[in-house]
N, C-alpha and C positions, 0 to 999 in steps of 0.2 A: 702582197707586201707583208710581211713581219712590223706589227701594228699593236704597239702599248696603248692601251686608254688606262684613265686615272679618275677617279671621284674621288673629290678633297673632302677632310676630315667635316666631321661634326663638330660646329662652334659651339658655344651658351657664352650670350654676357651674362655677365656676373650679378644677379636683380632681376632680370628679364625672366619669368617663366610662360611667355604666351606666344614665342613665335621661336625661338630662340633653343638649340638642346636636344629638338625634336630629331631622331635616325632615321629619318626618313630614306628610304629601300631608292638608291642612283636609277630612275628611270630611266634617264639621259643615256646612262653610258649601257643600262641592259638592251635597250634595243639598237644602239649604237653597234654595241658587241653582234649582239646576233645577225643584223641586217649586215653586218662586212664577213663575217663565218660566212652565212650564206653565199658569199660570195666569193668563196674559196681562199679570205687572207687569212695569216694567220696570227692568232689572238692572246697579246697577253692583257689581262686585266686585273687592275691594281684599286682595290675601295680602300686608301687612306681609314675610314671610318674601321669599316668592318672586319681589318683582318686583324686590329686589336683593339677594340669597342671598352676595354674598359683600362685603358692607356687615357690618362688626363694630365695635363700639363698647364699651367696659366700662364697668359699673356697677354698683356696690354688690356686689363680688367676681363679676360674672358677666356674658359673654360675650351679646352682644345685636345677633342676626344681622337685617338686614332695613332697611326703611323705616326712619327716622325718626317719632317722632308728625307732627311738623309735617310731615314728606313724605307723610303717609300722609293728615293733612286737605286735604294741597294737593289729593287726589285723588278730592274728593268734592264732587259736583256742589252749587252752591249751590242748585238748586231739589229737591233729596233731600227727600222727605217723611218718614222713616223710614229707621235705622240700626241694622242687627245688628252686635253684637260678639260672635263665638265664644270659650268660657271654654274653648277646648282642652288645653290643658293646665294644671297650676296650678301647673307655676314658671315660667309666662307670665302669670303673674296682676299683675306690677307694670307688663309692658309691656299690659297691658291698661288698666290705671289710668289709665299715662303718656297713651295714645290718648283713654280718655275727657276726662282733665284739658285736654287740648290743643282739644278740640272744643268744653269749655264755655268755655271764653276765646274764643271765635273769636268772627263773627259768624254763626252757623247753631248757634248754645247752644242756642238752644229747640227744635232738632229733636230729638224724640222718640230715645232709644235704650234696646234691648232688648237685654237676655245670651242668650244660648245657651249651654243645658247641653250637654256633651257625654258622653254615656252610656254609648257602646263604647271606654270607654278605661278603663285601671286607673291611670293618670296623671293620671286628669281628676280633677275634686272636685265635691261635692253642692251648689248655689246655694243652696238653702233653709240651708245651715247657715253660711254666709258673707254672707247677704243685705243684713245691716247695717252689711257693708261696701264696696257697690257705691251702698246708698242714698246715705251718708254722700258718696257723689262724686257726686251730683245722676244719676244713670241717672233712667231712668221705669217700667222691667220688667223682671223678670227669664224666663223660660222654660224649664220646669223641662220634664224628660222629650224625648223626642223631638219635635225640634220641627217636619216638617212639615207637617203637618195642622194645628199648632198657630200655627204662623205666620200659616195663612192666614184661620185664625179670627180672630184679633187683626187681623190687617190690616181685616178688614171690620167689626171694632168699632171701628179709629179712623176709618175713616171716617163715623160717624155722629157730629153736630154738635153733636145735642142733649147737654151731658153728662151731663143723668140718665139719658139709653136705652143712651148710651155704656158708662155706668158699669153699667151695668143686664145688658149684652154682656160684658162684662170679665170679671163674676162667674162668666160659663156659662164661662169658657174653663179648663177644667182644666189644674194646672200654674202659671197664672199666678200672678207675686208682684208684686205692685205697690203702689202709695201711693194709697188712694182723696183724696177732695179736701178731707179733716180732717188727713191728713197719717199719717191712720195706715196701718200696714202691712196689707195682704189677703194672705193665702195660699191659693190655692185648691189643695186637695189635686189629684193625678193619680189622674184617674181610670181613661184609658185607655191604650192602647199600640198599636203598631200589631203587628197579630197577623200579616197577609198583606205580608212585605216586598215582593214581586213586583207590589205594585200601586203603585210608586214610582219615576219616571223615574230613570234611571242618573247617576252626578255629574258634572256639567257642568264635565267637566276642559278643555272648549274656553275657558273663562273664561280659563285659568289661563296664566302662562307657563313650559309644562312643560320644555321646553327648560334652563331655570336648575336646575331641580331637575335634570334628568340629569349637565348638565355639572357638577356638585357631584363625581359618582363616588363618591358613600356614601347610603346611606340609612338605613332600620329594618331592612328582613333584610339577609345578606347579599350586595351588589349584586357580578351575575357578567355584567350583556347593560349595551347601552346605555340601552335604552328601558326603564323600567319605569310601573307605576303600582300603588297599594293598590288591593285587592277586599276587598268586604266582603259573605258569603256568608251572613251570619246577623246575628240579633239579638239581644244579652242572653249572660245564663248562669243556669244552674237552681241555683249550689252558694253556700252560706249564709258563702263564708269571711268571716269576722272583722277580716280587716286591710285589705278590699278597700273601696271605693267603691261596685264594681257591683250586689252587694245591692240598694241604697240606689235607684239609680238605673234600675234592670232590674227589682226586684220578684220577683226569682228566673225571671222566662220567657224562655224560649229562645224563635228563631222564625225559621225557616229559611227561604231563599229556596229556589224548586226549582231543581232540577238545568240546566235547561232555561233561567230566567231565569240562571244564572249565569254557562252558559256563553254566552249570547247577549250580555251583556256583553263577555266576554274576547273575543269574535271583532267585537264592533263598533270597539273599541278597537283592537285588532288590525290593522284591517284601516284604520281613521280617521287613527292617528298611529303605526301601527309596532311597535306594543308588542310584544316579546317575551318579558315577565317579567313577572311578578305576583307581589304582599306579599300573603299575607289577615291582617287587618287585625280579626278576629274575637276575641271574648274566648272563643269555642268551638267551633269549626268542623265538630268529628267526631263532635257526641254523636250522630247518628245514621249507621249504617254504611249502610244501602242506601241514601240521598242523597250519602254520599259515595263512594261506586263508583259510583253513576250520573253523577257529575258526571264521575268518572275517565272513563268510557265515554262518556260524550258528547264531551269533548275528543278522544278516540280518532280517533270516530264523524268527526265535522269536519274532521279531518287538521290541529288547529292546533297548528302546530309551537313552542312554548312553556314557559317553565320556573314553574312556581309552587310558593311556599313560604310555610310556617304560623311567619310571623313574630311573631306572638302571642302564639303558644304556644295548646294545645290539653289538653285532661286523656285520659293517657297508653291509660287504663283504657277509653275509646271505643271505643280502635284495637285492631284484632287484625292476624293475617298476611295474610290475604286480603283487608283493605283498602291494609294498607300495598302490597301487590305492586301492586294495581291502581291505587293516587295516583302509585306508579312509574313504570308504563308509561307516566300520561297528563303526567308532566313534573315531576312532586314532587322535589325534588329538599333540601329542608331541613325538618325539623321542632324546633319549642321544644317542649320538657315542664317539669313547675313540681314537682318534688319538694320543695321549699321548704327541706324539714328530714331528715336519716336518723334524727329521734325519732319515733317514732310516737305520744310522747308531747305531743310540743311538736304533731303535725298534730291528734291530737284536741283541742286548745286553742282552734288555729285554723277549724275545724269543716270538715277537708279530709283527709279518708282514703285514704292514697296505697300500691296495691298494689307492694312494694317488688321482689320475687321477677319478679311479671310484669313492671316497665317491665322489668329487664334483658332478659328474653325480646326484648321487642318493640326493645329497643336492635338487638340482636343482628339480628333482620329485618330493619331498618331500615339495618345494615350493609349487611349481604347484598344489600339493592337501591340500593344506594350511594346514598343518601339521608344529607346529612349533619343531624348531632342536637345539641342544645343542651339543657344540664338545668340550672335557673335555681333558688337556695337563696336563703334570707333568714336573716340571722343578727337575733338582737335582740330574738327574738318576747317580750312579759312573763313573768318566772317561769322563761325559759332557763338552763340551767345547762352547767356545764363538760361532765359527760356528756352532754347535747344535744348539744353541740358538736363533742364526742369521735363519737358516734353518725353525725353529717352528714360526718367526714371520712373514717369507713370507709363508708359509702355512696358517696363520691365516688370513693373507689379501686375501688369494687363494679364501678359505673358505667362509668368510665373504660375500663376490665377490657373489661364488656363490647362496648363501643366506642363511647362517645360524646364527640363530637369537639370541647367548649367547653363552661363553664360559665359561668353569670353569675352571680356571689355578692354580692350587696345587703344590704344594714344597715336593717330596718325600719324603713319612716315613714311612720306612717297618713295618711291624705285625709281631709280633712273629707267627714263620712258615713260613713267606715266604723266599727267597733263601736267601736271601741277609738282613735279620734281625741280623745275630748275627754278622755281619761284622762293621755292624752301631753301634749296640751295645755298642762293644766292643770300637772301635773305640771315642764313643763321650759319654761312662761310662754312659749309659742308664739305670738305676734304677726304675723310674717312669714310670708307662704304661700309664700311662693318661698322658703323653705330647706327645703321638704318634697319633698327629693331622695332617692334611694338612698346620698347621699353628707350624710347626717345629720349633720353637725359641732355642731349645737344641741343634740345629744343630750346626758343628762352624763356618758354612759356609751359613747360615741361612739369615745374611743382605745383603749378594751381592746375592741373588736367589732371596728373598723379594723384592728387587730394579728390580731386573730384571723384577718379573710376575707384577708388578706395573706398569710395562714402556708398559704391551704388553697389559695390561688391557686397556692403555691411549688407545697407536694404534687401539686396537678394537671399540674402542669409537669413535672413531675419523673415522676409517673405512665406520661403522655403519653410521654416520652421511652422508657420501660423498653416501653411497651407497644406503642407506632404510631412509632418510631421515624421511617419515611420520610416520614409524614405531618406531623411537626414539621418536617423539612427543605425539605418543601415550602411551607411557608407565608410562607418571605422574598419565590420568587417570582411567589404571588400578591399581595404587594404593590408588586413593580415592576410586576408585568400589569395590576392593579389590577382585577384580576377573582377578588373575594372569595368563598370557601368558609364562612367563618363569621364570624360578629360582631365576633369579637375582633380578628382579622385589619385587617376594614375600620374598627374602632374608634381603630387605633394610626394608622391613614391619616386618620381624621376630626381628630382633635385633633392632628394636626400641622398639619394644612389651616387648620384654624380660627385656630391660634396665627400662623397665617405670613400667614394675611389679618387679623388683630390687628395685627402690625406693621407691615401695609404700611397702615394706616389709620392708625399712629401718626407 
């Protein structure tokens, strides 16, 4: 089949620098692309983001990087038999809209388009719990779960003419949501998953034009070489939290690539376009230690000279010292951890038990092999209270102490799917998916949380200074070098970038 896929632009609200802005490299659609290549269709592929990254436009308070709709239809063959749209992230969900609306106006309406869930993200959102609102704009399917194999099921059900065998096809494809031809809604639950990621072509970053994304000089972790790209070395996550998405969308399985496939990656890339950096892009990367020393050991083994870092974030409790020293050796160089909260009250809520005594230990390793560290809190959780609060900022001084070198401090705001979305929902008359930022202003409890993560940003600062003194000093001139040590750093460089390509578009 003659087969368009899309990944919709790059948002930023306007105030938001913590979740919001980030170019994060379309997973979705790279091995989307690759796994239907493989399979002899043929592929146009359209990154809204990346084929004009510093194209900014404002709308409805937010920053709207990329293509145009109507630039982005210009770019799609009229004899396209079928169109993916990736739901990657969900405060891209109105440039996703805009893209669809643009396409049913045109003349190529009646081509077939399909959503893509995207799974390995805690920014993304559940489609079955939104579905009534992509019907509502004339789609014809949505694609729940992972959608390789699942693609290319559907692909050889619209191929078939007859539409009762058609419809007949549709049914066996688990995952899918669609409109049978009464008009009603099908939900066909997910049934499987893909257990063995290693039997999945690598992402077809040659589609892309990676180039724009380097010369940006910001990414998701933070960016210290020219060349980077996201790895994604697993699938899923095993832990039941409450305010997450990926429950919803993973089912709780984890599912590792081996060692072997991932380094054969890093070195094809490597050696293909230059890369000397790698994001993993994992919602878990170290539940297992002897895969993750072996991958260390294999990078060793190769002689590939390279830096990779657990931009994700990882659960702390995986890792011990004899992993951390060997992710060292083979080029680790950043690790995120998610203490969420210093309550232990507020994490058994969330259904996430955070050994508070051992991260510092492993902070402390993680010093020692100069590996810098990120520890990322939420404030807002239901039922929080002023002691919560109190509890998260001596934690933060615990932390700091120990030596971790950035915090991200976010304001709760569930995703459709996770436990505790429709509660909020309801609650605070939530209509708009694109205000479901880190930077929650629809909240109504929104200015006294904002005051608070403001008050504990000071104290880290202040921390920071009493404790790492030379390493606060340092950090003006990694932003003239523009070779970032940690998020924050490259965070205060992104949103001045973004503001100054705002103006010069105005």
């Amino acid at each position: 089949m003659r087969i368009t896929l899309i990944s919709p632009n790059i948002v930023s609200q306007k105030g938001d620098f913590f979740g919001t802005g980030i170019p994060y490299f379309p997973l979705v659609i790279a091995y989307t692309a690759s796994y239907l290549r493989s399979k002899g269709h043929k592929i146009n592929l359209i990154d809204a983001f990346g084929e004009n990254t510093t194209q900014v436009t404002e709308k409805d308070n937010k920053f709207i990087q990329g293509l145009t709709p109507q630039e982005a239809l210009n770019k799609i063959p009229k004899d396209t038999e079928l169109i993916f749209i990736s739901a990657e992230r969900v405060v891209a969900h109105q440039s996703i809209i805009d893209i669809i609306r643009t396409i049913k106006c045109s003349e190529i309406k009646n081509t077939p388009i399909a959503i893509l869930e995207n799974t390995q993200a805690v920014t993304a959102y559940a489609l079955k719990n939104v579905k009534e609102r992509f019907f509502n704009e004339g789609i014809n399917y949505l694609i729940t779960g992972e959608p390789e194999k699942r693609v290319e099921n559907f692909c050889s059900a619209l191929k078939e003419n007859n539409k009762i065998k058609r419809e007949s096809l549709l049914k066996k494809i688990d995952g899918l949501i669609y409109k049978d031809h009464k008009g009603k809604i099908i939900e066909n639950k997910i049934e499987g998953i893909i257990t063995d990621p290693d039997i999945l072509p690598f992402p077809a970053w040659d589609l892309f034009h990676l180039k724009n994304y380097w010369k940006l000089r910001y990414a998701h972790g933070p960016l210290s070489s020219k060349k980077y790209l996201p790895l994604l070395t697993s699938r899923g996550c095993p832990f039941p939290c409450t305010f997450c998405v990926v429950p919803s969308t993973n089912k709780q399985k984890w599912r590792p690539r081996s060692a072997k496939n991932v380094v054969d990656e890093i070195e094809r890339f490597t050696k293909e376009f230059g890369v000397t950096e790698y994001h993993l892009e994992d919602l878990n990367p170290t539940i297992r230690k002897d895969r993750m020393i072996e991958i260390a050991k294999e990078i060793i083994k190769r002689n590939l000279k390279i830096s990779w870092k657990i931009s994700s974030g990882t659960k702390v409790e995986t890792l011990d010292e004899e992993t951390i020293r060997w992710m060292a050796k083979s080029g680790c160089s950043y690790i995120s951890i998610s203490p969420e909260s210093g309550s232990s009250r507020i994490m058994k809520m969330m259904r996430k038990p955070f050994p508070y005594d051992r991260a510092l230990e492993l902070v402390r390793e993680m010093q020692r092999n100069k590996i810098t560290t990120q520890a990322c809190f939420i404030l807002g959780y239901p039922k929080e209270e002023k002691e919560d609060i109190k509890k998260t900022k001596e934690y933060i001084k615990q932390i700091v102490k120990a030596g971790i070198d950035e915090v991200a401090i976010l304001i709760l705001t569930p995703a459709p799917g996770s436990v505790i979305f429709e509660e909020y929902s309801k609650e605070n008359e939530l209509d708009d998916l694109t205000k479901l930022t880190f930077t929650p202003t629809w909240r109504k409890d929104f200015k006294k949380y904002d005051k608070e993560r403001k008050r504990l940003y000071l104290y880290f600062f202040l921390w920071r200074c009493i404790y790492y003194p030379l390493d606060v000093i340092k950090q003006p001139i990694n932003l003239i070098t523009k070779r970032f040590d940690t998020k924050m750093e490259m965070t205060l460089y992104r949103v001045f970038k973004v503001w100054k390509m705002c103006k010069f578009y105005k």
